[in-house]
C-alpha positions as CSV (number, residue, x, y, z in Angstrom):
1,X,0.0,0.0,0.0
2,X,3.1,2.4,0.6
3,X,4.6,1.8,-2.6
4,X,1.1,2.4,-4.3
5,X,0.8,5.8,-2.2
6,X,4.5,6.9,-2.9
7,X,3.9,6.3,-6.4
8,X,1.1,8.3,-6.9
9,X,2.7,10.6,-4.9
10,X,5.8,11.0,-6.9
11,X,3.1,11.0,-10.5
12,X,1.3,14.3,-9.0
13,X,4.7,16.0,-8.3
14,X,5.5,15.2,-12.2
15,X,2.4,16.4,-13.3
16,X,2.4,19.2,-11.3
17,X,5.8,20.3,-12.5
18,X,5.3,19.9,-15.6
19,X,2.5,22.2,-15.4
20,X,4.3,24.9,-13.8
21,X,6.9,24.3,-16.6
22,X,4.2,25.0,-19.0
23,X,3.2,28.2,-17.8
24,X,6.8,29.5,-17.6
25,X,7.5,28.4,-21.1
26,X,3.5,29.8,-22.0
27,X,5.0,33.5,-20.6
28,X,8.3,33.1,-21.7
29,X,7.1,32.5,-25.6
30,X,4.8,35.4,-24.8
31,X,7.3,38.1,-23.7
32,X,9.8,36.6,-26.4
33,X,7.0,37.7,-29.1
34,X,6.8,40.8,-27.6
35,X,10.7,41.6,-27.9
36,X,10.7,39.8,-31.6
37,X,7.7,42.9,-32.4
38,X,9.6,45.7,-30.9
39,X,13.1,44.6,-33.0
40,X,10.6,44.1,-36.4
41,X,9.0,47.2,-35.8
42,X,12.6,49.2,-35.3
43,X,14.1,47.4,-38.0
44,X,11.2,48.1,-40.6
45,X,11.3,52.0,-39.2
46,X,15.0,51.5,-40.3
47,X,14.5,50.0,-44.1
48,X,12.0,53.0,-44.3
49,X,14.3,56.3,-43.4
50,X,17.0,57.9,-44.8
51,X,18.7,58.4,-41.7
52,X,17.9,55.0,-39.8
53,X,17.5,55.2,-36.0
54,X,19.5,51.6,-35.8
55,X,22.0,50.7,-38.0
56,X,22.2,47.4,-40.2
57,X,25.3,45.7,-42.1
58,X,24.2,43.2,-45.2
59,X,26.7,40.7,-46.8
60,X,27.1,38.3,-48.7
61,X,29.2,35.4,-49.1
62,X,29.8,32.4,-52.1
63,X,31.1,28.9,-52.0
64,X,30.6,25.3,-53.5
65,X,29.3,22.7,-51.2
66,X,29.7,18.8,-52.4
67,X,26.6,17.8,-54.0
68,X,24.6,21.1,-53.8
69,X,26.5,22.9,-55.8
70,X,27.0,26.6,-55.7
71,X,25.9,28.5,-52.4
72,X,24.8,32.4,-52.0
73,X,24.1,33.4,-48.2
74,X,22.6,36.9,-47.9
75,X,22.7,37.7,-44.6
76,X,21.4,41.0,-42.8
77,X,22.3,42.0,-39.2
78,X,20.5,44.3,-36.8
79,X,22.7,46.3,-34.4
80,X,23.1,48.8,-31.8
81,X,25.7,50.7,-30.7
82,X,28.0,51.1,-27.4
83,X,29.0,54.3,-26.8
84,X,30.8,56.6,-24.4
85,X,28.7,59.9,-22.6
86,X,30.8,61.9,-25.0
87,X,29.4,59.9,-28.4
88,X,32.8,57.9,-29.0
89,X,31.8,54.5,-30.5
90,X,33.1,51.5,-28.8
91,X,32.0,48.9,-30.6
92,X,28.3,47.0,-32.3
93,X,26.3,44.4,-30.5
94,X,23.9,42.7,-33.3
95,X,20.4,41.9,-32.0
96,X,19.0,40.3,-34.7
97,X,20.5,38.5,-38.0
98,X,18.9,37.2,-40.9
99,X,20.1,34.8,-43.3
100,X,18.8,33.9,-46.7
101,X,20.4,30.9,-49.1
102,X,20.1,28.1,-51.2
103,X,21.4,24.4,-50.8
104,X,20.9,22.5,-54.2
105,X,17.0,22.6,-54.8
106,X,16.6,23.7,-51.1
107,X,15.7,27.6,-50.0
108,X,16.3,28.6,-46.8
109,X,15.7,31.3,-44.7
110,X,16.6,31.7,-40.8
111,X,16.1,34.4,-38.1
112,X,17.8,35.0,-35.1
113,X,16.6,37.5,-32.6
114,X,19.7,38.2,-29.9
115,X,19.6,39.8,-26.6
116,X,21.5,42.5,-27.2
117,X,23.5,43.0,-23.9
118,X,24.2,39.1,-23.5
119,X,24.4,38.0,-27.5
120,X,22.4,34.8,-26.1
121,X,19.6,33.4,-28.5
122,X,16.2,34.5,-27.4
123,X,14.3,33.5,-30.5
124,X,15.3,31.1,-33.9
125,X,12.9,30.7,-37.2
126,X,14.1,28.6,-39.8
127,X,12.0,28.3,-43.2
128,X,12.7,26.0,-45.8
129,X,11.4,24.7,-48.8
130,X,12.3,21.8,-50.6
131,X,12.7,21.3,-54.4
132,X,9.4,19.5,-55.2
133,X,6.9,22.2,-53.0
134,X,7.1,20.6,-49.7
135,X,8.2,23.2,-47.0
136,X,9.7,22.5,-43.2
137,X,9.2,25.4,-40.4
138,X,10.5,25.8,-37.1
139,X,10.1,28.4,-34.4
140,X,12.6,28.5,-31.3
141,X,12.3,30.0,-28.2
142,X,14.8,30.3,-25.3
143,X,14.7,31.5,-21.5
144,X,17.0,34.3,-20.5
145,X,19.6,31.2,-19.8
146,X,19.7,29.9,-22.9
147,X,17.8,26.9,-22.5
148,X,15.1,25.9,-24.9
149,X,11.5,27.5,-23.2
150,X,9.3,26.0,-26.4
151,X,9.6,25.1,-30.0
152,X,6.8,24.6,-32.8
153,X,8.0,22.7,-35.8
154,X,6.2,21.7,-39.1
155,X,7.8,19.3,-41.1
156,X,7.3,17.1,-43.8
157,X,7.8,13.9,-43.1
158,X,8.9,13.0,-46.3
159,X,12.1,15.0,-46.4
160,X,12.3,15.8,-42.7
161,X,14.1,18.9,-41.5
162,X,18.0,20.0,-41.4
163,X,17.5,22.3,-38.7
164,X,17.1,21.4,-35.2
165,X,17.5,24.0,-31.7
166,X,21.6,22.4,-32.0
167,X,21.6,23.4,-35.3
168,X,20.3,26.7,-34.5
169,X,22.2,27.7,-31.8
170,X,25.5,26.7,-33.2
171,X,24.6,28.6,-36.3
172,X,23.5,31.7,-34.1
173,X,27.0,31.5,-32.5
174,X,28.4,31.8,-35.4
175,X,26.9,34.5,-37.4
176,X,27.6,36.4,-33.8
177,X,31.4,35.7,-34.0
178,X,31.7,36.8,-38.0
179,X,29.8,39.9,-37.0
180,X,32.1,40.3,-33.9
181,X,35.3,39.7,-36.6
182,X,33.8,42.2,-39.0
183,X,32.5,45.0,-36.8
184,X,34.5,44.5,-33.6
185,X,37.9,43.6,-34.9
């Protein structure tokens, strides 16, 4: 009979965790949709204006990957500035970075909304759509610590999906670092 009670014991505890898990995650995803509105919002007053109130770098880069052939990555960073009392600039903290490319018949687009102060992932989308129609999504979010808060992902079972929160994160480090070597170095 003790074993019986402890049991159920220790199944409420889990449910009950998971529960207050979910409503962490539930306001996490919510205030990390707020912050992903606020940087669209400043980045679309930016593409608008002649003098932009934030400033953005674009590149673009080339190479030939084995069995996809040639690859073109557009990719567009977001960033503020740090700057002394007396308007000196000190360097460029990116807080959100897009990247469009192609792999063979593949299109791909990602997004990467950073905290600005840290450079930790708050938010990843990755979009891509295959050769023959078929189209994989993914949406990210991450808790202040980095730790994954909640993902949504559509994919197509057929082909199934290249990007993965590891994927993501890793490739959020490094556009970080290239921007850190362009802008910082």
């Amino acid at each position: 009979m003790k074993k019986i009670q402890l049991l159920l014991m220790c199944l409420l505890a889990a449910v009950a965790m998971q529960a207050q898990t979910s409503a962490k995650a539930k306001a996490r995803v919510a205030e990390v949709r707020k912050l992903y509105a606020e940087a669209k919002e400043s980045m679309a007053y930016n593409d608008q204006e002649d003098y932009p109130a934030v400033s953005g770098m674009e590149t673009t880069y080339y190479y030939m990957a084995p069995g996809a052939g040639p690859i073109k990555h557009y990719v567009k960073y977001y960033m503020e500035s740090d700057e002394t009392d007396e308007g000196v600039i000190l360097g460029y903290r990116p807080y959100f970075v897009s990247d469009s490319y192609n792999s063979g018949a593949r299109k791909i687009y990602e997004e990467y909304l950073l905290d600005s102060e840290t450079g930790k992932l708050v938010f990843a989308y990755a979009y891509e759509e295959n050769g023959d129609g078929t189209k994989n999504e993914g949406r990210y979010y991450y808790y202040k610590d980095g730790s994954l808060a909640h993902q949504d992902v559509k994919v197509d079972q057929e082909w199934g999906a290249y990007f993965s929160d590891k994927y993501l994160r890793e490739r959020s480090s490094s556009l970080r670092k290239a921007f850190d070597w362009m802008m910082n170095h």
